[in-house]
VMD Tcl script that draws the C-alpha trace (Angstrom):
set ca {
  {-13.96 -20.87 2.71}
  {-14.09 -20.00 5.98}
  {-10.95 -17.51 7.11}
  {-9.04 -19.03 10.25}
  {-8.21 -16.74 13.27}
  {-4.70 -14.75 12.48}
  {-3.37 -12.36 14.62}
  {-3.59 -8.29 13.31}
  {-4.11 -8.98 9.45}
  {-8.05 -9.05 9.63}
  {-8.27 -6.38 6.67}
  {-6.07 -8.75 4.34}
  {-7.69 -11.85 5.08}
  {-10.77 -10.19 4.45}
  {-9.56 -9.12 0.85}
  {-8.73 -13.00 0.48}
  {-12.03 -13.94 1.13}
  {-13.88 -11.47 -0.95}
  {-11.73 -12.80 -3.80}
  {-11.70 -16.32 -3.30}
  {-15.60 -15.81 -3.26}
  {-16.02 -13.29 -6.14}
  {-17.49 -14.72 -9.47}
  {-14.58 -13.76 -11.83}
  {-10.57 -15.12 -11.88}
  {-8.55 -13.01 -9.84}
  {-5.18 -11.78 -9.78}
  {-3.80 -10.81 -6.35}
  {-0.57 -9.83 -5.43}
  {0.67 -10.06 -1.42}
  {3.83 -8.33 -1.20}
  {5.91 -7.01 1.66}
  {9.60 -7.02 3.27}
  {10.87 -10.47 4.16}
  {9.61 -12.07 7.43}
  {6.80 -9.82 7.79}
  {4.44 -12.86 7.33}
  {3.05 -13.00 3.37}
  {3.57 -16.95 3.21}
  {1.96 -17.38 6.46}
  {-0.93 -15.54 5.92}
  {-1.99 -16.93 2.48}
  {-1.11 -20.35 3.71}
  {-3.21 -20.14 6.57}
  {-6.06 -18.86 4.59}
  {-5.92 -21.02 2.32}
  {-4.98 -24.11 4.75}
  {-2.47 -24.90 2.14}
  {-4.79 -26.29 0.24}
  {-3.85 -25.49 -3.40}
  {-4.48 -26.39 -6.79}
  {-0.69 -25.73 -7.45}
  {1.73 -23.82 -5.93}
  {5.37 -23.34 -6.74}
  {7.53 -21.59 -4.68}
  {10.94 -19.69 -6.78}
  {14.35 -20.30 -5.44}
  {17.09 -17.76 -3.86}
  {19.94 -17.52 -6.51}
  {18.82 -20.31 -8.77}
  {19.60 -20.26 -12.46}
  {16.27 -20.72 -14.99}
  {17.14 -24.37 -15.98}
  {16.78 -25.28 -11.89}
  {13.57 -22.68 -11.23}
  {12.31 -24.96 -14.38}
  {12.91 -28.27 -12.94}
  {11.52 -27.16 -9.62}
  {8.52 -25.62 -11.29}
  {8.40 -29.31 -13.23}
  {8.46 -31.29 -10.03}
  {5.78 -28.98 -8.58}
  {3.25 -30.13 -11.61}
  {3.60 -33.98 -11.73}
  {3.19 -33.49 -7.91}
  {-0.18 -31.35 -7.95}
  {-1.48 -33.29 -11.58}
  {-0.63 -36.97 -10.29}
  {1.94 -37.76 -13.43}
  {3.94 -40.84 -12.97}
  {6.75 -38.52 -15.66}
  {8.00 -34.75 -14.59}
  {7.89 -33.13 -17.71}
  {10.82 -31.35 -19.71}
  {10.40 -27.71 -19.81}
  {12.85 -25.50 -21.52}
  {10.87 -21.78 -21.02}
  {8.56 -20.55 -19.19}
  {5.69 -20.55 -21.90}
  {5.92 -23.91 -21.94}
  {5.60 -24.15 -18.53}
  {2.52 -22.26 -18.52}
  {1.23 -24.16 -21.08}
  {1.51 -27.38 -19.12}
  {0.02 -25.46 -16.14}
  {-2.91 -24.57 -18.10}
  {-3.31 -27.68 -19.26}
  {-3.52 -29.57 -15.97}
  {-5.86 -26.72 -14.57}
  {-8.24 -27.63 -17.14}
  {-8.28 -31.14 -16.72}
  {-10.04 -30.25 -12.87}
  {-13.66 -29.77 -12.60}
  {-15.31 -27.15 -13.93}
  {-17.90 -26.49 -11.05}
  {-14.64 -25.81 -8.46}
  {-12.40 -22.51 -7.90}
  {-9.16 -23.11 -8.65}
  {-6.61 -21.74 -6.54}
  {-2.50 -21.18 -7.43}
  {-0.07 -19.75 -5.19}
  {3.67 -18.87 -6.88}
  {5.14 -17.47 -3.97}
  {8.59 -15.36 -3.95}
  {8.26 -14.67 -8.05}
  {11.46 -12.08 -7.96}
  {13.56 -15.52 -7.27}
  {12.11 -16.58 -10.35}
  {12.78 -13.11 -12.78}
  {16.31 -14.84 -13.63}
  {17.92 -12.38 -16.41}
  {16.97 -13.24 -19.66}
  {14.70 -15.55 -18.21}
  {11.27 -14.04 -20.01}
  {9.42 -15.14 -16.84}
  {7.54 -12.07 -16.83}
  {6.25 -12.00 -20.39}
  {5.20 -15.51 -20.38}
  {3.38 -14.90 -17.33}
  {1.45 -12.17 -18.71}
  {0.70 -14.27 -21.54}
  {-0.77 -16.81 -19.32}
  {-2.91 -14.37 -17.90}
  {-4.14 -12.40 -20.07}
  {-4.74 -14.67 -22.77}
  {-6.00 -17.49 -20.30}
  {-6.29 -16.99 -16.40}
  {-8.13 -13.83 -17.12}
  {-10.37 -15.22 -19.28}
  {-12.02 -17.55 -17.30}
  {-14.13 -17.42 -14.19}
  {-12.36 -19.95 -11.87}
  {-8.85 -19.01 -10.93}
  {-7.35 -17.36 -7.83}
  {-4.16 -17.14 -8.59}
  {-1.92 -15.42 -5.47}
  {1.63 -13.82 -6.70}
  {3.87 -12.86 -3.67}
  {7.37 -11.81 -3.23}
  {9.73 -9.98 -0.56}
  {11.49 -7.88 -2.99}
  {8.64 -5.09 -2.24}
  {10.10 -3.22 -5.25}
  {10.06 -5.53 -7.85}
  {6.30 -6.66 -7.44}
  {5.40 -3.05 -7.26}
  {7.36 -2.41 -10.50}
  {6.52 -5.91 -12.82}
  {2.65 -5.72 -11.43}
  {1.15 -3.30 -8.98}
  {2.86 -0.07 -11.44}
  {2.78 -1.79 -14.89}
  {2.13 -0.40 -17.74}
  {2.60 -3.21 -20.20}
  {0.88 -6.13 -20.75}
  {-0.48 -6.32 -17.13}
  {-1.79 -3.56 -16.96}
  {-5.26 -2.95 -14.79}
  {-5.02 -6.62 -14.48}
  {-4.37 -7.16 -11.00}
  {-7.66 -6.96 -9.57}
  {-6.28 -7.04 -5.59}
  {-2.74 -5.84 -4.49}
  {-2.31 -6.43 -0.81}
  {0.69 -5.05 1.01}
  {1.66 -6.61 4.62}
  {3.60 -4.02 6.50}
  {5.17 -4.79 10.04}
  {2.90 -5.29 13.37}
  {2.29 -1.93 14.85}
  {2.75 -1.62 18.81}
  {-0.78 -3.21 19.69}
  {-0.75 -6.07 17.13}
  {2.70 -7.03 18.75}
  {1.30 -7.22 21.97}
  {-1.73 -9.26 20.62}
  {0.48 -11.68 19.15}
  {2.87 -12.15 22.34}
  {0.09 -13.09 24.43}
  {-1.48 -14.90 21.68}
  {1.94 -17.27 22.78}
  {1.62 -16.72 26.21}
  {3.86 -14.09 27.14}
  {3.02 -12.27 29.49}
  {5.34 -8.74 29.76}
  {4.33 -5.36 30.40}
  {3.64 -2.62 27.75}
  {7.32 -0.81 28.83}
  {9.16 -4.30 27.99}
  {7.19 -4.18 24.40}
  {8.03 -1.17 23.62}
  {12.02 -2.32 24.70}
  {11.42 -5.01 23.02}
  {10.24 -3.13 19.30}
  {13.17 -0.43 19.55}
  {15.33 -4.12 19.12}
  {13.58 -5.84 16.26}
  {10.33 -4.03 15.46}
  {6.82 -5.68 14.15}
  {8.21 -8.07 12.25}
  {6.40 -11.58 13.28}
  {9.03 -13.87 11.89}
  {11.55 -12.34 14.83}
  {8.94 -12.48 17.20}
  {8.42 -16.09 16.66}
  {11.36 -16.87 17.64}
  {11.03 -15.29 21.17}
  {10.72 -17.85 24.27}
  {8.03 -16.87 26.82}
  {10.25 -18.83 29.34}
  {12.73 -16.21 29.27}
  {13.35 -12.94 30.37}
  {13.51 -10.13 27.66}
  {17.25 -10.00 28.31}
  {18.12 -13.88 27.64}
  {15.73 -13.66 24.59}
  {18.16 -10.88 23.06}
  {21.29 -12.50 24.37}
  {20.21 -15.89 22.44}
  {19.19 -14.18 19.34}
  {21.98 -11.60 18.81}
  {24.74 -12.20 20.72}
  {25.25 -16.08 21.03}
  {27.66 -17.96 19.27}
  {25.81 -18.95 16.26}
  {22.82 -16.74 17.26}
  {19.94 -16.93 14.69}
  {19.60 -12.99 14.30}
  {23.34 -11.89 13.90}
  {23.52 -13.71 10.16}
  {19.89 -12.16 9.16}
  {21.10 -9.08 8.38}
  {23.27 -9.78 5.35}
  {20.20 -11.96 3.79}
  {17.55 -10.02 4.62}
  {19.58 -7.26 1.83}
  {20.57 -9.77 -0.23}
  {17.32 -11.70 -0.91}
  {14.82 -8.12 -1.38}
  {17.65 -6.41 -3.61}
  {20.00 -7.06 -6.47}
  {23.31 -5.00 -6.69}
  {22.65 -5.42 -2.58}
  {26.23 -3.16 -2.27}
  {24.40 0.21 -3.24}
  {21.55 -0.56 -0.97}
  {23.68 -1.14 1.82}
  {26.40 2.42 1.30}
  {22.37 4.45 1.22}
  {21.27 2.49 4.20}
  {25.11 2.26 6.12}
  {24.87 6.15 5.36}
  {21.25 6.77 6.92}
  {22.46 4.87 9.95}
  {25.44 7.24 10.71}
  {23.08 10.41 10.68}
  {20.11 9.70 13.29}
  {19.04 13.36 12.23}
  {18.47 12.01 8.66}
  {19.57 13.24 5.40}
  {18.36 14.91 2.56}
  {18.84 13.47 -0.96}
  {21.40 15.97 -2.14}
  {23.26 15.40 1.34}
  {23.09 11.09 0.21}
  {23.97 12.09 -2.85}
  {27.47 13.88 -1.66}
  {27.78 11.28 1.31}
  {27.50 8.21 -1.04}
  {28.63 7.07 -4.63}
  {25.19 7.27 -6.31}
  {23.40 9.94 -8.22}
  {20.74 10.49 -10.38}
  {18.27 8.11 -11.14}
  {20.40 5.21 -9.42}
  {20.07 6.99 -6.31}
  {16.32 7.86 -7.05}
  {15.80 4.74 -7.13}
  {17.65 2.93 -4.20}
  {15.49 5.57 -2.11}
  {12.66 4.60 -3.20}
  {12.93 0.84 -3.24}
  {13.94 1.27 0.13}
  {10.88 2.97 1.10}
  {9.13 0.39 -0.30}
  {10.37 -2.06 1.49}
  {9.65 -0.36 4.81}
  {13.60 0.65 5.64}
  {13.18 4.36 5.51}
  {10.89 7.04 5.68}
  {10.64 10.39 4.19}
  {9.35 13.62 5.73}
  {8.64 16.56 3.85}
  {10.20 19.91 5.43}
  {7.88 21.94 7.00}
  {6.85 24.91 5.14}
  {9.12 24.77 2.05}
  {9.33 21.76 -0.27}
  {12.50 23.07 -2.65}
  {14.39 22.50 1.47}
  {14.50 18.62 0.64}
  {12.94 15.77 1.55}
  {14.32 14.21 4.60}
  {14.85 10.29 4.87}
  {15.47 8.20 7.81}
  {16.83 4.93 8.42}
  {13.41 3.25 10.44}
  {14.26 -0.74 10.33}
  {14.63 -1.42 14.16}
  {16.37 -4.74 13.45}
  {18.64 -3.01 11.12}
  {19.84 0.36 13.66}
  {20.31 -2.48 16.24}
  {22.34 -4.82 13.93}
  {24.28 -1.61 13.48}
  {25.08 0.05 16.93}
  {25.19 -3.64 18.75}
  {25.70 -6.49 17.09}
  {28.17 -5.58 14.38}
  {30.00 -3.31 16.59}
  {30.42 -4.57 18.95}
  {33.72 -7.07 18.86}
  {33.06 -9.27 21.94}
  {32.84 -12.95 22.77}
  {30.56 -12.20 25.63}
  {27.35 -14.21 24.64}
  {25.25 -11.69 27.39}
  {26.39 -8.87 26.10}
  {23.19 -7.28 26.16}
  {22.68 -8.64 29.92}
  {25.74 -7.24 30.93}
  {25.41 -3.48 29.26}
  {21.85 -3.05 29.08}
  {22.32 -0.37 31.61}
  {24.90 1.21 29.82}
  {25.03 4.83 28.66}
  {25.18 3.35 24.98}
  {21.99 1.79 25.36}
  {20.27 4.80 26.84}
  {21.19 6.89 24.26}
  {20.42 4.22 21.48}
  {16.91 3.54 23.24}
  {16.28 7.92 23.46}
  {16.61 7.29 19.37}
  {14.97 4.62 18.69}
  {11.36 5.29 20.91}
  {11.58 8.83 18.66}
  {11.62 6.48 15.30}
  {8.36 4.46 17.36}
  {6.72 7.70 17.40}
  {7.28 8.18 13.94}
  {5.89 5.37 12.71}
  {2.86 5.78 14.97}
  {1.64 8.95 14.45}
  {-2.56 7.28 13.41}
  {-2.13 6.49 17.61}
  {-1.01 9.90 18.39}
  {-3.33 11.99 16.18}
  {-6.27 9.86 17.94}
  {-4.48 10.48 21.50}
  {-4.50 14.19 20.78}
  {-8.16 14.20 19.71}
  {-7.46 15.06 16.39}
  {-8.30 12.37 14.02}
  {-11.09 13.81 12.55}
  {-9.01 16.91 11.57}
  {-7.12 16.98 8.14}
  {-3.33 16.80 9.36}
  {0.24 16.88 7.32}
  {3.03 15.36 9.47}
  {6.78 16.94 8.66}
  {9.92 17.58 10.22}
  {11.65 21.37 10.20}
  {15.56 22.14 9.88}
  {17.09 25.66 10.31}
  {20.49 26.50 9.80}
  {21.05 29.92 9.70}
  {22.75 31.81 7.10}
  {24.91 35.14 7.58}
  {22.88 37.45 9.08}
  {20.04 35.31 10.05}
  {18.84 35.03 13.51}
  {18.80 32.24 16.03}
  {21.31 29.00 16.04}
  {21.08 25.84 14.14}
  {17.61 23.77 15.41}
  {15.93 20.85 14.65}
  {11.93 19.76 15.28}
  {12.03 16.26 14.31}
  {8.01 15.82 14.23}
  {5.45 18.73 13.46}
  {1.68 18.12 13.08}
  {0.39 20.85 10.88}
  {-3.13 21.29 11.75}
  {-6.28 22.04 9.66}
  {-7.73 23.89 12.82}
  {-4.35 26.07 11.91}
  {-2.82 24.71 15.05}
  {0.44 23.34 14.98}
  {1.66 20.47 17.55}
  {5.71 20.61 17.90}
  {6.39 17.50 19.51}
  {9.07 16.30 21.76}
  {9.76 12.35 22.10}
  {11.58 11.30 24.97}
  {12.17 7.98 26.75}
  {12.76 7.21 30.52}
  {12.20 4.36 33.17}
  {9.63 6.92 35.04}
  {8.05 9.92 34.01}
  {10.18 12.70 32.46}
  {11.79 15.07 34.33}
  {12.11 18.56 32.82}
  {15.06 20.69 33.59}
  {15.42 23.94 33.68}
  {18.06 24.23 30.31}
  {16.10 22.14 28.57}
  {12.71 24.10 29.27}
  {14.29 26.95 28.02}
  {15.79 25.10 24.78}
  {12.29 24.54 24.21}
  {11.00 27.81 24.44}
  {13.68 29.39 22.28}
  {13.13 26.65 19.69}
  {9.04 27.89 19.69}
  {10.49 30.95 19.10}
  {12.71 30.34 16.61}
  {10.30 28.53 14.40}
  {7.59 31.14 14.74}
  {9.85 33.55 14.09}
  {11.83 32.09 11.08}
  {8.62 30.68 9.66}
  {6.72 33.99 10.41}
  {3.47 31.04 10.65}
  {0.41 32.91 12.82}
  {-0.60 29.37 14.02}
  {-0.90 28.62 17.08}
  {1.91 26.13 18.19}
  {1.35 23.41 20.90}
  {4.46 22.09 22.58}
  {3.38 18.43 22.72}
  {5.61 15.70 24.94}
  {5.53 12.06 23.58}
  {7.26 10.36 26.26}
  {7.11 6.60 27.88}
  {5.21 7.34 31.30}
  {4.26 10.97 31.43}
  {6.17 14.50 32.38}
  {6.57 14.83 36.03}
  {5.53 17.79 37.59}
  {7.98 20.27 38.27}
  {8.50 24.01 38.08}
  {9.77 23.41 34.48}
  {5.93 21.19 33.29}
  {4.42 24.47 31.87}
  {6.52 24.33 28.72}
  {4.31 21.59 28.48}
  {0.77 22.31 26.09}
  {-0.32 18.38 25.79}
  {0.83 14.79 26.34}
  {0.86 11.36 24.70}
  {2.04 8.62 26.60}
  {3.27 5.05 25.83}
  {0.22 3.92 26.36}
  {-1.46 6.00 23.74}
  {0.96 4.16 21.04}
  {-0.53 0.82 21.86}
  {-4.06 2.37 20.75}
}
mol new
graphics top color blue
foreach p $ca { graphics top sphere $p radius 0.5 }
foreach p [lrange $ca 0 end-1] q [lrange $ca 1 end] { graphics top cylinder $p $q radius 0.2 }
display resetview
């Protein structure tokens, strides 16, 4: 099969390929958060040309996922009667038996796409699936069979981490994260658009990589009308996402959302006993929102520099998400150009300040190879001080710190502006005494490198020597 031209997911089609052409069945699971593109890209691989494919329902009971499932089958096997199933063996059964009525000498290829829709309680889908594989699908040479779902954590849990009956089974998990700066400019002009690098990077503090949200940009219109019709019109398609973009990746969506809500009040980020005291979870519940989270690409963690028992720090990093937040549900106004209106607000400077920082984060590959460092081994962290009694120095924060293997250490300062950055005088010297403070407090004899990540460059100025190295915008889109 020959693999179609898709835009930034070369790697995973190329994992489709090698499986669709390998000589034994295969199991492969596509997960990722919703709208990041897993339908698209199997469909387009695959030119939607299945043996059977089924695809679970949002909120449906079993007897409905059964009759859907049902419907699917007399479609793909030709039967003039949809057959009555009551469980999901039997409707594995009846899958296995059309399968085997194809030819022998072709691959056969199934797609069951969003399978956490179909994990009903007390459904059993999950055992009878692994009964159909193991004793069947695995058995024979033939199959491709492609499992995909949004809920990022439960795929990860029922296949890529299980330690029952499907066990080393998969043979290919494939996760599809977000576009990264440069694959969201490739697929913009892919659709003709034609906008600088500054109005990308505008554009992913507002709704990130995601390629679903992207799609439904208009080339025809300025950056401004596209937010104004997507957020802030009456009826706009991206002001109702954000309630089921929770509600389809997560059950018991309410303790997802107080961990996230949380997050979103403290840009600084929070550790987990600080969540823990903020929120209404503990424990292993709150172990495990955390990390589902994390899965599903709406927060990071950082270690602490320098001292693990400090905390792990985690940080709310959905764009679509802080937006939803500090704009759209905030905001109580019938003005459908809002954003038009107050884009050069003080509001949005400070939210945009923020939110380049979080771009940063989530490009550090681009900044490692703008620093010349890539071939070095490198631990990214962030570093917290609050001083006790009789400690010295005042309470500081280094959100990013590349720990070197060259035992240099790169303290980095992110900060976005419409021209390059101007450097004054108080902040120079916050700098400095920050340097200071962390040698000092960590008593580290690495050398540190005050390194500016910033949108168009420092200008020069009396203040530029605090400077020791530079990454630009333009370095992200590497």
């Amino acid at each position: 099969m020959k693999a179609p031209k898709i835009i930034a997911r070369e790697a995973e089609m190329a994992e489709l390929k090698r499986c669709y052409e390998s000589d034994r069945s295969e199991l492969v699971i596509v997960y990722g958060r919703r709208r990041v593109g897993k339908t698209f890209l199997v469909d387009t691989f695959f030119e939607k040309k299945y043996d059977f494919s089924f695809v679970g329902g949002f909120k449906l009971t079993k007897a409905k996922q059964l009759r859907r499932f049902a419907k699917a089958l007399k479609k793909a096997a030709g039967l003039k009667i949809q057959p009555k199933l009551s469980s999901w063996e039997e409707a594995f059964d009846a899958l296995e038996e059309y399968i085997e009525s194809l030819p022998e000498d072709k691959r056969k290829v199934i797609f069951i796409d969003e399978m956490p829709w179909i994990d009903t309680p007390q459904s059993e889908f999950v055992e009878a699936f692994e009964s159909f594989w193991n004793s069947w699908g695995s058995r024979r040479s033939d199959i491709v069979l492609i499992a995909s779902g949004s809920a990022s954590s439960w795929m990860v849990d029922k296949f890529v981490e299980n330690i029952g009956g499907l066990h080393a089974r998969i043979t290919n998990n494939i996760y599809i994260r977000p576009f990264n700066l440069k694959e969201t400019e490739e697929y913009l002009q892919s659709r003709g658009f034609r906008w600088s690098r500054y109005q990308i990077l505008q554009l992913y503090q507002i709704m990130g990589g995601v390629p679903f949200y992207l799609s439904l940009l208009d080339p025809k219109q300025t950056l401004l009308a596209n937010v104004d019709r997507l957020f802030f019109r009456r009826n706009a398609e991206l002001k109702t996402e954000f309630d089921e973009l929770f509600n389809a990746v997560f059950n018991k969506v309410d303790k997802y959302l107080e961990v996230v809500a949380l997050l979103n009040s403290n840009h600084n980020g929070l550790t987990y006993s600080e969540i823990k005291k903020g929120s209404s979870l503990d424990g292993e519940r709150l172990t495990t929102v955390l990390k589902n989270l994390e899965r599903c690409d709406f927060i990071i963690s950082f270690q602490q520099f320098g001292n693990k028992s400090r905390g792990t720090l985690y940080r709310l990093v959905d764009f679509y998400t802080l937006f939803y937040y500090k704009f759209v549900n905030a905001i109580d106004s019938k003005d459908e150009e809002w954003w038009t209106h107050n884009y050069n607000s003080h509001s949005v400077e400070s939210w945009q300040g923020y939110a380049f920082e979080l771009i940063c984060l989530t490009h550090l590959p681009q900044i490692r190879k703008s620093l010349g460092i890539s071939g070095i081994s490198t631990s990214a962290s962030s570093w917290r001080y609050v001083p006790g009694k009789n400690e010295p120095g005042r309470k500081a924060q280094i959100d990013l710190l590349i720990a070197r293997g060259d035992h240099i250490i790169n303290l980095c300062e992110m900060k976005f502006s419409v021209g390059p950055f101007v450097i004054k005088k108080s902040y120079a010297e916050d700098v400095r005494e920050r340097k200071q403070l962390f040698k000092q407090v960590e008593k580290t004899s690495d050398g540190l490198d005050i390194t500016f990540v910033t949108t168009f460059g420092v200008a020069d100025g009396v203040n530029k020597d605090v400077v020791d190295s530079e990454v630009v915008a333009e370095d992200l889109f590497r």
